[in-house]
LUMTI-538366 format. One record per atom (N, C-alpha, C, O): residue in three letters; x, y, z. Coordinates in steps of 0.02 Angstrom, whole numbers, plus 50000, padded with zeros to 5 digits. Layout:
ALAXYZ ...
! end
This chain:
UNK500424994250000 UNK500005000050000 UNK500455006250000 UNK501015005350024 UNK500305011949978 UNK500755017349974 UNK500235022749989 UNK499635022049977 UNK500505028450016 UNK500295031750032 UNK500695039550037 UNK501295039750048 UNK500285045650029 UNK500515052350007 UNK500665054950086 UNK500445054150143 UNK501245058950045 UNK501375060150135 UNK501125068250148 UNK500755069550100 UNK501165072850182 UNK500785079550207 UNK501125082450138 UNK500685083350097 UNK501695084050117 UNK501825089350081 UNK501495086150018 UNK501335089849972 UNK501395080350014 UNK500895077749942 UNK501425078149878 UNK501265079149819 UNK502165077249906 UNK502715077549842 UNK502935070749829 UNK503265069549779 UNK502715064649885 UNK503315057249865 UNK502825052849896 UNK502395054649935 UNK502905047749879 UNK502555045049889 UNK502905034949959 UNK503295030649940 UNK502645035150008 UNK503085030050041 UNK502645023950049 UNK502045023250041 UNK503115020050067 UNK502705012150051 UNK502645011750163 UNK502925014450211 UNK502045006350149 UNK501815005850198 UNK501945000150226 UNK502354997350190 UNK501764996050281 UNK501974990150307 UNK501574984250267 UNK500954983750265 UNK502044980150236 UNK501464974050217 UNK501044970450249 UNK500644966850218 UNK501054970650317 UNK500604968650348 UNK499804971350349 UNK499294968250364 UNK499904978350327 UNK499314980950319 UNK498784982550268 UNK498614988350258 UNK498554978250240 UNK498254978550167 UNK497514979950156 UNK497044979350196 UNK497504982450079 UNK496604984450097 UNK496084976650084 UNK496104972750036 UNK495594976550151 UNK495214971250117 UNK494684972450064 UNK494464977750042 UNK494524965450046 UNK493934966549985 UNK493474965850020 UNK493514962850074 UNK492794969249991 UNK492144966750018 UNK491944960050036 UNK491654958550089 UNK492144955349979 UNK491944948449982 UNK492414948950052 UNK492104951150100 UNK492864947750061 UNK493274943750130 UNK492754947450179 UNK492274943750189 UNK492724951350201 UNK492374954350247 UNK491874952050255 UNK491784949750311 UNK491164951350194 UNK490704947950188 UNK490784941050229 UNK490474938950278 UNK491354937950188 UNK491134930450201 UNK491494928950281 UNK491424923250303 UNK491764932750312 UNK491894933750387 UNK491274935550424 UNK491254932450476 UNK490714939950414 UNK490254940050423 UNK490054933750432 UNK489894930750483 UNK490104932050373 UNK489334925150363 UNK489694920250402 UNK489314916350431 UNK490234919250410 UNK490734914450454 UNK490454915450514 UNK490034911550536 UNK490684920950551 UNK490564921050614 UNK489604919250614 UNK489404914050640 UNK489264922550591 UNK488374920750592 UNK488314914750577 UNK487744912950592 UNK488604910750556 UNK488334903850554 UNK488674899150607 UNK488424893650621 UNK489544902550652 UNK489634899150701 UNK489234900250758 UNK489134895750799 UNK488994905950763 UNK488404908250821 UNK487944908550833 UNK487684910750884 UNK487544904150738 UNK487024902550760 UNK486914894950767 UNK486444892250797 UNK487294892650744 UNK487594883950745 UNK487644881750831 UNK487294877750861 UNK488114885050853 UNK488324882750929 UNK487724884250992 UNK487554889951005 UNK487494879451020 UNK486744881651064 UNK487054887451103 UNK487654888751100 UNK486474891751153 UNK486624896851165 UNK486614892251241 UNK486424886451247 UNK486924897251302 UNK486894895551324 UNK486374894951403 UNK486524892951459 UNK485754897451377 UNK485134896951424 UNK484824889351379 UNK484464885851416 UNK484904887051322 UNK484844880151292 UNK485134876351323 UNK484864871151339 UNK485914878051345 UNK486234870951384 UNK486054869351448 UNK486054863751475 UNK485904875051471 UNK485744875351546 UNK485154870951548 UNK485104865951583 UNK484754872951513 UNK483894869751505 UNK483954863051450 UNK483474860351422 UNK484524861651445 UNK484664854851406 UNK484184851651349 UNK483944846151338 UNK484174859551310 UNK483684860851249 UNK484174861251196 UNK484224865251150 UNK484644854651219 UNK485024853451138 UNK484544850251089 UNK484004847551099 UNK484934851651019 UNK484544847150958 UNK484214838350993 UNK484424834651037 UNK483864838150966 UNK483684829850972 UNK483424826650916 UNK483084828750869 UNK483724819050934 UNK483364815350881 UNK482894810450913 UNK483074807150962 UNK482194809650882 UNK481554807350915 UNK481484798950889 UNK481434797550829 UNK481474794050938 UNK481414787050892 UNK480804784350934 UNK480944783550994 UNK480104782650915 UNK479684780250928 UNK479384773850895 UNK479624770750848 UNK478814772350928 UNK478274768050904 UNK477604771650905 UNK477464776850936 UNK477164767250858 UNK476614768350859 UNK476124763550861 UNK476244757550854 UNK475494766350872 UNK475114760650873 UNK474224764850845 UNK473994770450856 UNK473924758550804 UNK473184763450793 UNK473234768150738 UNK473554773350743 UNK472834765750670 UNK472544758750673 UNK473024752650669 UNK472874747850704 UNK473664752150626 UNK474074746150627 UNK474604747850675 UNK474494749350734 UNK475084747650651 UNK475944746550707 UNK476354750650663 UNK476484749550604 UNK476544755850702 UNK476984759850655 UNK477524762450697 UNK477544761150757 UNK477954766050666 UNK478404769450678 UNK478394777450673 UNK477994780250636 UNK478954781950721 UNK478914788750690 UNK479834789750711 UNK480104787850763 UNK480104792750659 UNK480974795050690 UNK480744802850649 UNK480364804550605 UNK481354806750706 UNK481384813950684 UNK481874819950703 UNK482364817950735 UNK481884823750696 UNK482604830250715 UNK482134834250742 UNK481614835750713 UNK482304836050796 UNK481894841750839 UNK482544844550891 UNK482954841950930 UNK482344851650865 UNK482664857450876 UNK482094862050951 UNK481634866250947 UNK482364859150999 UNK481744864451055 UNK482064871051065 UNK482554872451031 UNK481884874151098 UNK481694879751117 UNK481544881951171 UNK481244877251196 UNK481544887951223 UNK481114890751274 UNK480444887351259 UNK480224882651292 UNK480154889851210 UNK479294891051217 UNK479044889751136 UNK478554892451111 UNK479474885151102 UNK479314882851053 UNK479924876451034 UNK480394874851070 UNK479704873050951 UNK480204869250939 UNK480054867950856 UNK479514868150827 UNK480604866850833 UNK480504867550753 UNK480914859450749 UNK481404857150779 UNK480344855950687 UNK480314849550689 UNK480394845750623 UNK479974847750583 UNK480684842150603 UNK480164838050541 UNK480524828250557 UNK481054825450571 UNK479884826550544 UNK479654820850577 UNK479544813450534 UNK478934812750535 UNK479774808950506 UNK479704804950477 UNK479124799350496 UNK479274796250547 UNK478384797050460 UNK478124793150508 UNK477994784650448 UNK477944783650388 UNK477994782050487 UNK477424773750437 UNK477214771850493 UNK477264772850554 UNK476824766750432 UNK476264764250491 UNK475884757650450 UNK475544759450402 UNK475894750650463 UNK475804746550419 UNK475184743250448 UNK475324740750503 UNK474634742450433 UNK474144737750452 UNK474094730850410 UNK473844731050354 UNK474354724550438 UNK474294719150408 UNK473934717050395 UNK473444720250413 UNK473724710850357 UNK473134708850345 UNK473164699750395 UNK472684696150411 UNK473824698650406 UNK474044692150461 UNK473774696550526 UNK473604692350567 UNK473674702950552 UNK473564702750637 UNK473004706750622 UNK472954711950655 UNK472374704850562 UNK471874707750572 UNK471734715050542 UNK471254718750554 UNK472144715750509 UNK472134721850458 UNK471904725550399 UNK471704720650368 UNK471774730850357 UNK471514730350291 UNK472204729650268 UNK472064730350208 UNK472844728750268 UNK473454727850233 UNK473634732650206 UNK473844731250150 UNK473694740650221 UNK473854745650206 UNK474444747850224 UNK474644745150276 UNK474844752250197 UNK475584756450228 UNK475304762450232 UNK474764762950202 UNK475524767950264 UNK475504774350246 UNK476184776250270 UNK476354774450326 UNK476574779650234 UNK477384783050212 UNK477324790050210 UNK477004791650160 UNK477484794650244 UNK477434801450290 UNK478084807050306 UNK478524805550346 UNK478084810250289 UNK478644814750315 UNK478144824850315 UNK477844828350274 UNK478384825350399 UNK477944830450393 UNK478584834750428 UNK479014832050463 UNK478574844150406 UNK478984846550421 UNK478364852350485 UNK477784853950472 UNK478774854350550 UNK478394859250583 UNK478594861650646 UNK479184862950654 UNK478074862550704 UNK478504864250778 UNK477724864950802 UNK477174864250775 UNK477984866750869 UNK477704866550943 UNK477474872850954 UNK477664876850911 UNK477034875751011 UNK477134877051069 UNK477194877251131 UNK476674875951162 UNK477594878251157 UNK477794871951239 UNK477264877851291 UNK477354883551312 UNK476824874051295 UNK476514879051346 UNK476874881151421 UNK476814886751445 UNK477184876351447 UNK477634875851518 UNK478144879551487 UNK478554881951526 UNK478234880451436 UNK478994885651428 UNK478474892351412 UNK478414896051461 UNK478294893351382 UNK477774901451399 UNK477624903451476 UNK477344908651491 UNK477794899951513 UNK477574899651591 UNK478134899551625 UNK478094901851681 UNK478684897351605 UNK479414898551624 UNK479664905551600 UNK480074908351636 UNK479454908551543 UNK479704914651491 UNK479484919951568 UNK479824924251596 UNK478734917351587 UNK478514924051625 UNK478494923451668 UNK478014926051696 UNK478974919751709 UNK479244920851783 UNK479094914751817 UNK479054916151877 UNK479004908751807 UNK478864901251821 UNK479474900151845 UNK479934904151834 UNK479554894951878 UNK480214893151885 UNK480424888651823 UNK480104885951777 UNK480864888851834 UNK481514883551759 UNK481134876351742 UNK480624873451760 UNK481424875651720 UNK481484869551681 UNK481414864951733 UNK481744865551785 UNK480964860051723 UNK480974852051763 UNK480924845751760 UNK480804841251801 UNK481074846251682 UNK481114841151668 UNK480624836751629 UNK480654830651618 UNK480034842451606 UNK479584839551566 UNK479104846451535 UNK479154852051560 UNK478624844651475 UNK478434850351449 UNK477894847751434 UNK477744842051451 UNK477524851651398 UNK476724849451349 UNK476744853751279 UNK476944859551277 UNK476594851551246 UNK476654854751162 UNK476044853751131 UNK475764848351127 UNK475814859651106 UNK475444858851049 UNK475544861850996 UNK475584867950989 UNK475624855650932 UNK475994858650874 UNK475524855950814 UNK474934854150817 UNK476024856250747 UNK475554857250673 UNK476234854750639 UNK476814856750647 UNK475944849050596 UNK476634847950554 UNK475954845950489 UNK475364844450489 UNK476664847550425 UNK476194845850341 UNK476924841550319 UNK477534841750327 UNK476524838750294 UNK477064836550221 UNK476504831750186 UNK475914830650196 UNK477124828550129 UNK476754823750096 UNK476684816950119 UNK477054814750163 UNK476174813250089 UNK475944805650122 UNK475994802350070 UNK475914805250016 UNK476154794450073 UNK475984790250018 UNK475404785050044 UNK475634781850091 UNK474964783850034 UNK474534778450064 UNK474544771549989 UNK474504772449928 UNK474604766250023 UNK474224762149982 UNK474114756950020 UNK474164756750081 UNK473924750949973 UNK473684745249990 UNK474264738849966 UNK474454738549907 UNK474404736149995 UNK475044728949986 UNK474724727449942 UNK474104727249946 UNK475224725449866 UNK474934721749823 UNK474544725449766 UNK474334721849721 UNK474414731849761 UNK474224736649729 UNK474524740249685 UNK475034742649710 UNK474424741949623 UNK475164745749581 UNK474854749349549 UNK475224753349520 UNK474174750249537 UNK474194756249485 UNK474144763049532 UNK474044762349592 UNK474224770849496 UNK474144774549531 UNK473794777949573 UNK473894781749620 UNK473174774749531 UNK472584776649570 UNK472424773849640 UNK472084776749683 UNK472734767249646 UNK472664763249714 UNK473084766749766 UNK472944765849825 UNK473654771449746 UNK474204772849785 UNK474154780749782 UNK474584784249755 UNK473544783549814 UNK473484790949810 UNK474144794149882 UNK474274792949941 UNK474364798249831 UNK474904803449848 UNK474554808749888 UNK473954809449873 UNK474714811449920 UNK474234816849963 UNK474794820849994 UNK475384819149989 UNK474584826350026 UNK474724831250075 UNK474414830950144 UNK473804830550149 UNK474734831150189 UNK474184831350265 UNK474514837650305 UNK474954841850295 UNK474124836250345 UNK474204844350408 UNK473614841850474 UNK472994841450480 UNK474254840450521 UNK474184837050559 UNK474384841050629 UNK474954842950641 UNK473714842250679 UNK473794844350727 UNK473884839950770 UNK473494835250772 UNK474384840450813 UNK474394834450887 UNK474664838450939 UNK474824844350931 UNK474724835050995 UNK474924836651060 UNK475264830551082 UNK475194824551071 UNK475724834651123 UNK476484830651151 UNK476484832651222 UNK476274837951246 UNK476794827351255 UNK476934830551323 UNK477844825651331 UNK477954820851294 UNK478154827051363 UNK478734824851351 UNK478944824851428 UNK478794829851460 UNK479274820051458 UNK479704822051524 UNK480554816551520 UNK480704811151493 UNK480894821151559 UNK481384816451566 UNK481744813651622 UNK481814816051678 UNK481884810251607 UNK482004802151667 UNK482744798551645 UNK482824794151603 UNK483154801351678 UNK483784797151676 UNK484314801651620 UNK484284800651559 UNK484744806251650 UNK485224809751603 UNK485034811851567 UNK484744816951585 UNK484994810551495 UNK484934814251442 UNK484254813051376 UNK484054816251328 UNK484104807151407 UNK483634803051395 UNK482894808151397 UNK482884810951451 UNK482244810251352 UNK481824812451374 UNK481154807151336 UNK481094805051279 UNK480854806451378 UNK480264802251349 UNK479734807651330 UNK479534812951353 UNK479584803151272 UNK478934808051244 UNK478374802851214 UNK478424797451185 UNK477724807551237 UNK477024802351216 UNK476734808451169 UNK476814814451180 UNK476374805251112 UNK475934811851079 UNK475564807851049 UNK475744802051038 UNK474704811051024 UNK474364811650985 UNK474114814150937 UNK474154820250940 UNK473834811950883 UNK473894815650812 UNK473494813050779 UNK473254807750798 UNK473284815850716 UNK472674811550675 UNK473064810150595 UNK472814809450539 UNK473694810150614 UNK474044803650556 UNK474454800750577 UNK474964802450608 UNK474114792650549 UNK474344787050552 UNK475184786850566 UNK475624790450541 UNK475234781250616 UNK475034781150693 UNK474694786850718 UNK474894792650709 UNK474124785050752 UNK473804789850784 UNK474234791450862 UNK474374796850887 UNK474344785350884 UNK474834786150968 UNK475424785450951 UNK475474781850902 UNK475874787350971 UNK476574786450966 UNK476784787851024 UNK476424791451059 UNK477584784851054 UNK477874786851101 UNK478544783751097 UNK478584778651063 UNK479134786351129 UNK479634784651112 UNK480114790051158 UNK479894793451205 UNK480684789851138 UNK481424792451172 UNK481644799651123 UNK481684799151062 UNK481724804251149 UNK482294811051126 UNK482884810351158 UNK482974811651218 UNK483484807451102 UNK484064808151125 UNK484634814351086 UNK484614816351029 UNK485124816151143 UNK485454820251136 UNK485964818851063 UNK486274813651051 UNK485924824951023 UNK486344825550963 UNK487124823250983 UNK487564823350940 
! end
């Protein structure tokens, strides 16, 4: 870098250490640091041991299903998306149907709205009422044309209540009106 000196007659070189940056570097230092700070939990999350989780359940009603998922909590909410099936046989009394599910959404933790406004902390368990959509596949075993295998969209209100029992471990039960209707299962730590 060079630079004019007061009488504005010569011109002297400056330390190489000191150079002009570009926008981009600056920019992408920006976006560096904003994505390490928003990446790393804060720390009223660790305290309240509202790290990421991953959700592995069962279901049950009308057949035997499953639900796994990534849930991100929160104080007084939680942003979710949720993988579900659910198979009714036609061997344990079934119409022999699947339904194949992935819904994206979140919560509101009512006990954390009640902690926000002066409740005491965290204890270890919550209640949620949330809304997840995505797409569904339904069909019937043994079925192939398309019409048998209607593709759909759902939007699905349920309620959760969750507590935890033993380290890191949180149990959770919920209800919902897609298949599995009950589910319950474990949130374990990322």
């Amino acid at each position: 870098m060079w630079m004019i000196t007061a009488e504005g007659r010569s011109l002297q070189r400056t330390t190489p250490l000191i150079r002009p940056r570009s926008n981009c570097s600056i920019l992408a230092a920006c976006l560096l640091g904003a994505c390490v700070l928003a990446r790393g939990p804060s720390s009223a999350a660790a305290q309240d041991g509202l790290l990421p989780q991953v959700q592995l359940g069962a279901g049950i009603l009308p057949g035997i299903g499953m639900q796994a998922g990534y849930i991100l909590p929160r104080g007084f909410y939680t942003v979710e998306g949720v993988f579900y099936a659910d198979g009714s046989p036609r061997f344990a009394g079934g119409e022999g149907s699947v339904q194949v599910a992935g819904g994206l959404g979140g919560t509101i933790r009512l006990l954390g709205i009640l902690r926000a406004v002066g409740s005491p902390g965290y204890l270890g368990r919550d209640f949620d009422v949330g809304l997840r959509f995505g797409p569904s596949l339904f069909f019937t075993v043994g079925e192939s044309s398309r019409r048998e295998n209607p593709f759909s969209l759902f939007l699905e209100p349920f309620l959760r209540a969750t507590s935890n029992f033993g380290g890191d471990r949180i149990f959770f039960a919920e209800i919902g009106i897609q298949r599995p209707f009950l589910r319950a299962g474990l949130w374990l730590n990322l």
